[in-house]
TIGU-79339 format. One record per residue (C-alpha): x negated, y, z; chain; residue in three letters. Coordinates in Angstrom, 1 decimal. Layout:
BEGIN
      u      v      w ch  aa
      X      Y      Z  A ALA
...
***
This chain:
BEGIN
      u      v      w ch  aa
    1.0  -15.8  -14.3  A UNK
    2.6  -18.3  -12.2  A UNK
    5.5  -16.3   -9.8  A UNK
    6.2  -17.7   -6.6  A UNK
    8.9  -16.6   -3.6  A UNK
    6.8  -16.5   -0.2  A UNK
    8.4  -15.7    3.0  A UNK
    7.0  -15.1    6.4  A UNK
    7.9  -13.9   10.0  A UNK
    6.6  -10.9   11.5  A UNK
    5.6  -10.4   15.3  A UNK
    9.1   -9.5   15.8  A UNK
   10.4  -12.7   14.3  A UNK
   11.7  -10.7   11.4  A UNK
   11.4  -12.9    7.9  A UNK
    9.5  -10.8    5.6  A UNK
    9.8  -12.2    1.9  A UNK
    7.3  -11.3   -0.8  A UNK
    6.0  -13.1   -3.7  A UNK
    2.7  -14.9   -4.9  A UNK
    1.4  -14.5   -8.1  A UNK
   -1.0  -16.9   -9.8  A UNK
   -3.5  -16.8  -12.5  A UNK
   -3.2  -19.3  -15.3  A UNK
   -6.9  -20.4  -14.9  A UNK
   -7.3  -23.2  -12.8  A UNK
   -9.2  -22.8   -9.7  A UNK
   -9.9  -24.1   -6.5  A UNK
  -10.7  -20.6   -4.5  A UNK
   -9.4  -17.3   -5.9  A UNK
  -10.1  -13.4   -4.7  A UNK
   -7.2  -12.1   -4.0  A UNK
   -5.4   -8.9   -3.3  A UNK
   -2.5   -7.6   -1.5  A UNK
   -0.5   -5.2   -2.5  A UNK
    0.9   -2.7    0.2  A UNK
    4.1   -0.5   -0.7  A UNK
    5.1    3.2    0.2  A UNK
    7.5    4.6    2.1  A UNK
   11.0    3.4    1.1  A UNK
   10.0    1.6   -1.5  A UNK
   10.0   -2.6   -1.9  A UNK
    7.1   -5.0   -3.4  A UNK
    7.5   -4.2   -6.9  A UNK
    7.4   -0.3   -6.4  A UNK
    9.7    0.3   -9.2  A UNK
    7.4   -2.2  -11.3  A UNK
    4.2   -0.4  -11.0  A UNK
    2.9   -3.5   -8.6  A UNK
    4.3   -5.6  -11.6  A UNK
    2.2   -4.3  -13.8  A UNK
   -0.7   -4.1  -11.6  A UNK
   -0.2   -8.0  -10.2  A UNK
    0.2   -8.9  -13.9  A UNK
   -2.9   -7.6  -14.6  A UNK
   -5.2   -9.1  -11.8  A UNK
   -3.6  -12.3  -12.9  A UNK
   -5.0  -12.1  -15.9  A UNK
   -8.5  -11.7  -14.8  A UNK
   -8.5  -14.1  -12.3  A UNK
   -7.1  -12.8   -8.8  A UNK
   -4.5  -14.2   -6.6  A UNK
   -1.8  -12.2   -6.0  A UNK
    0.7  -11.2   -2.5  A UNK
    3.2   -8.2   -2.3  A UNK
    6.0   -8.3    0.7  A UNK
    8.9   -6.4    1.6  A UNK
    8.0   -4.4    5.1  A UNK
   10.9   -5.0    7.4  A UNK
   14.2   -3.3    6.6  A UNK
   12.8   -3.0    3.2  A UNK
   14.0   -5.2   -0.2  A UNK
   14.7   -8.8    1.0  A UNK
   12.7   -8.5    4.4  A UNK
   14.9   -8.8    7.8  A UNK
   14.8   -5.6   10.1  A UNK
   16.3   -2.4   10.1  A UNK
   14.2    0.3    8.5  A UNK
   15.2    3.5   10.1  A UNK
   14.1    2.2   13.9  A UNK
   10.8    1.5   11.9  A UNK
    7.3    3.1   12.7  A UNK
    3.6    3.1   11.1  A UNK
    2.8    0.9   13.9  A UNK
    5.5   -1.7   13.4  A UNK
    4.6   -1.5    9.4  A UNK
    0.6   -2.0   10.6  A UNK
    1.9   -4.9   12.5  A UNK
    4.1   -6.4    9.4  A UNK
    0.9   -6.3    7.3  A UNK
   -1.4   -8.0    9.4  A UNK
    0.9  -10.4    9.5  A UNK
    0.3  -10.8    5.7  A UNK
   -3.3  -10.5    5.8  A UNK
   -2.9  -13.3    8.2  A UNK
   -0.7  -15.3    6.1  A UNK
   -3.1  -15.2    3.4  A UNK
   -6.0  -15.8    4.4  A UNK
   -5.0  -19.1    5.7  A UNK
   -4.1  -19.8    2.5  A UNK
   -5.7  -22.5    0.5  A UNK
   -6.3  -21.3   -2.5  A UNK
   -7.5  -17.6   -1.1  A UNK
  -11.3  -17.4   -1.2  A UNK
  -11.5  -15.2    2.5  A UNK
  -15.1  -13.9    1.6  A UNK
  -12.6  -12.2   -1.8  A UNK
  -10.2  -10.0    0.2  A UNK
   -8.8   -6.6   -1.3  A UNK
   -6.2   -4.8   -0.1  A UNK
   -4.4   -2.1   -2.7  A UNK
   -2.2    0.3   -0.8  A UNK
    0.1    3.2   -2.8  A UNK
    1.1    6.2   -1.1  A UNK
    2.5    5.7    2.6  A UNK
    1.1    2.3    1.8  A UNK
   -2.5    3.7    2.3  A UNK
   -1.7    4.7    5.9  A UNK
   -0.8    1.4    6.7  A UNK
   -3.9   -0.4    4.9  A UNK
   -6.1    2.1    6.7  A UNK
   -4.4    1.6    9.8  A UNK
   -4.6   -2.1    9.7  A UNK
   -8.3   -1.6    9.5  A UNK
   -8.8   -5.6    9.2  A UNK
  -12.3   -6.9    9.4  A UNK
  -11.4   -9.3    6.7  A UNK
  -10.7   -6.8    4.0  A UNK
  -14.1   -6.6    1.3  A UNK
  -12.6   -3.6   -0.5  A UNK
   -9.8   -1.0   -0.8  A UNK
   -8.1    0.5   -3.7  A UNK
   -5.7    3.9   -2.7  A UNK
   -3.3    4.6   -4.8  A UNK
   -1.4    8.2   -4.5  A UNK
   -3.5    8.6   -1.0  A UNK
   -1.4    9.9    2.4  A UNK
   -4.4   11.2    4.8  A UNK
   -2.0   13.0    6.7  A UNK
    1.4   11.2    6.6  A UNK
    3.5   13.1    9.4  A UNK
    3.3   16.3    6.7  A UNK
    3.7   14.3    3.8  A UNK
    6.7   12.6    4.6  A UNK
    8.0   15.7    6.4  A UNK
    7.8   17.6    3.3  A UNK
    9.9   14.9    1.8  A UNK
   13.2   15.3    4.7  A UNK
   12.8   19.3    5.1  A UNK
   14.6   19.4    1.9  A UNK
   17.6   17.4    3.0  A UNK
   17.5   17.2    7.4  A UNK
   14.2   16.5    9.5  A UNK
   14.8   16.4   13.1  A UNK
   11.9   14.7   14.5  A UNK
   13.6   14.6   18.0  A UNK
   17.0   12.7   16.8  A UNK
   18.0   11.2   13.2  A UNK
   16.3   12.4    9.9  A UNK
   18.1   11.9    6.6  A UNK
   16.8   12.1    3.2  A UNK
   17.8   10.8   -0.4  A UNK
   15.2    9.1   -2.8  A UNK
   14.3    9.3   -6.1  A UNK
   16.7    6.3   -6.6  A UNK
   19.9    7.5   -4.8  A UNK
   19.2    5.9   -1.9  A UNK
   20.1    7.3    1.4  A UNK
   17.2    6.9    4.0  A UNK
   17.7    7.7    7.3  A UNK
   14.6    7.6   10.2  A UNK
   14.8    7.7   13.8  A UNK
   12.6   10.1   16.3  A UNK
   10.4    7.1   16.9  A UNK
    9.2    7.5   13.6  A UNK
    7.9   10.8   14.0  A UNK
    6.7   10.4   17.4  A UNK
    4.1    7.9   16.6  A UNK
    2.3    9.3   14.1  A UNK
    0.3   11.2   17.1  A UNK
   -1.5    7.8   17.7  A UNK
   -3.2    7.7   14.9  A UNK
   -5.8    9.9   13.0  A UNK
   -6.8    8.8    9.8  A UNK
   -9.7   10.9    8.5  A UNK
  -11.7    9.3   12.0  A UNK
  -10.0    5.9   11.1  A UNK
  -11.3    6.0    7.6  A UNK
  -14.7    7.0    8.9  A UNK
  -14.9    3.3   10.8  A UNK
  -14.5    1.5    7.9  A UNK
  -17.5    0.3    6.2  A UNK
  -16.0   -1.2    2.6  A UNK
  -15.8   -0.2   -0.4  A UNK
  -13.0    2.3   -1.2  A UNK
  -11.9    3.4   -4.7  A UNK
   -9.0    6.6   -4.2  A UNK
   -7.0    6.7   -7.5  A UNK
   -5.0    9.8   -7.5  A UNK
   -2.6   11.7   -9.9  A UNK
   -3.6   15.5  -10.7  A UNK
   -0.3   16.7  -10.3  A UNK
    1.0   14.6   -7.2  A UNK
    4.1   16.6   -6.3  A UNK
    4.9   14.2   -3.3  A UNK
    1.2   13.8   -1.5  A UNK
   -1.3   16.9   -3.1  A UNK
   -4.5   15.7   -4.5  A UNK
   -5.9   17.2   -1.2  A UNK
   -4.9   13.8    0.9  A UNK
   -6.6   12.1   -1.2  A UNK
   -9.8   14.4   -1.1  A UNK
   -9.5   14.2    2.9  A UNK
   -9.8   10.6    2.8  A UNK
  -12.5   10.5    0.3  A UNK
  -15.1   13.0    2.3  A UNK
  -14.3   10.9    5.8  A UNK
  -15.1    7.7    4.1  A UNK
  -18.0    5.9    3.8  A UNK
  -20.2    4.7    0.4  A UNK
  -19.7    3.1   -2.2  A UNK
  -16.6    4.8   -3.0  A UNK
  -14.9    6.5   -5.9  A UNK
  -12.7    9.4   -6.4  A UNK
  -10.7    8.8   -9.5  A UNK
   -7.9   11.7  -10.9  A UNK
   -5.5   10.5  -13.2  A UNK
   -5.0   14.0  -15.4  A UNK
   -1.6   15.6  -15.7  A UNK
   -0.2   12.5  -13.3  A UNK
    2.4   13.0  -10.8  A UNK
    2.7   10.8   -7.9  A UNK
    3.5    7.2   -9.7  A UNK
    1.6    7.6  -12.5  A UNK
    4.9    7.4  -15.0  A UNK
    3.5    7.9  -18.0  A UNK
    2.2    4.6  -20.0  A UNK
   -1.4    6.3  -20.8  A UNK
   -1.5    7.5  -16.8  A UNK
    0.0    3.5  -15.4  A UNK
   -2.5    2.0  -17.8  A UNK
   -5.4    4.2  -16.8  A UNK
   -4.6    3.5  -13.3  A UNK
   -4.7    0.1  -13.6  A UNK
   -8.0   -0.1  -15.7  A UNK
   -9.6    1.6  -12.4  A UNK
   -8.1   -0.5  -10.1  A UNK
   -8.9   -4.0  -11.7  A UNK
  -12.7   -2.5  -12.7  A UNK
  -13.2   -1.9   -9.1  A UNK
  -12.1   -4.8   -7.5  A UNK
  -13.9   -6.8  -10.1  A UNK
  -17.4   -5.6   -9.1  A UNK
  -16.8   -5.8   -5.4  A UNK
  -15.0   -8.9   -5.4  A UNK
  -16.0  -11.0   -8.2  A UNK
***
């Protein structure tokens, strides 16, 4: 594939930076996917969505992943962030794309992984033919609760956490707050595309039940798809290559 920096501004004049990968075979109009990160994480989510854009690449899609704002190389500051400002940062992309040349619009998928999925559900744009959830977060508030109580949640002032990578992540009551503005399960239940959920068995970070929530709310054709013995980032080669085998298989049929 053909790798590409891409950079953008968000509505809050923030540059969000991403990249654009291209298949080999030359064509004028390619489907293409976007790739939607989780919480704390960056565009290449620890190089699952390089595996995963490699792969599309090689059967034919166009590929965009971006930093949300405050996250990787993207301006902003992540800990005044919300689900709202993230929903806002990826429409932005979806617009970006689709103005794109190359991008066949009637060929739009949208891949999110974990906190990721709330935002691609949020975003609930028209223009997106199909979804693929990774690691599916039905009920993010509790999730990514879950993840500060162990370390300090205060959803009235500043909530503190440390990831899987060292990093110290810090989130204001904003954050919090405006999760009551949204309810998935009824959200999911407006959209009429088709959804593939790929979940691992053992998801220690969202349970296997987010993912069930969003798959009874939402609407045919979809697929419920559990990776066995997977934790949340399907780790292990056999699990990532399973995964992606799903993923690709579905968006070739509804896109291709």
């Amino acid at each position: 594939m053909k790798e590409k920096k891409i950079e953008i501004l968000n509505g809050f004049q923030e540059k969000l930076r991403g990249l654009e990968d291209l298949p080999e075979a030359v064509l004028n109009k390619y489907p293409a996917v976007i790739l939607a990160h989780g919480f704390g994480a960056e565009k290449t989510e620890q190089g699952m969505f390089d595996e995963i854009a490699e792969n599309l690449t090689e059967n034919g899609f166009l590929v965009y992943r971006f930093d949300f704002s405050g996250r990787g190389e993207s301006e902003g500051d992540y800990s005044k962030t919300s689900l709202t400002k993230l929903i806002k940062d990826l429409r932005a992309i979806v617009d970006f794309v689709k103005k794109q040349s190359r991008v066949d619009v009637d060929k739009l998928a949208l891949v999110g992984m974990s906190f990721g999925t709330s935002v691609a559900i949020g975003v609930n744009a028209p223009e997106i033919k199909s979804y693929v959830l990774l690691g599916s977060v039905a009920n993010p508030y509790e999730v990514l609760k879950n993840l500060f109580k162990q370390y300090t949640f205060n959803p009235e002032g500043e909530s503190f956490r440390i990831s899987s990578l060292g990093e110290h992540l810090k989130m204001g009551p904003q954050f919090w707050k405006d999760f009551s503005n949204y309810n998935f399960p009824k959200i999911i239940s407006e959209i009429q595309k088709p959804i593939c959920f790929i979940h691992g068995e053992k998801d220690s970070a969202a349970p296997l039940s987010e993912a069930k929530i969003f798959y009874q709310n939402a609407n045919e054709p979809k697929k419920l798809v559990v990776i066995k013995n997977s934790d949340h980032s399907f780790d292990e080669p056999n699990e990532r290559s399973e995964m992606i085998k799903e993923l690709t298989a579905w968006l070739k049929k509804y896109l291709k």
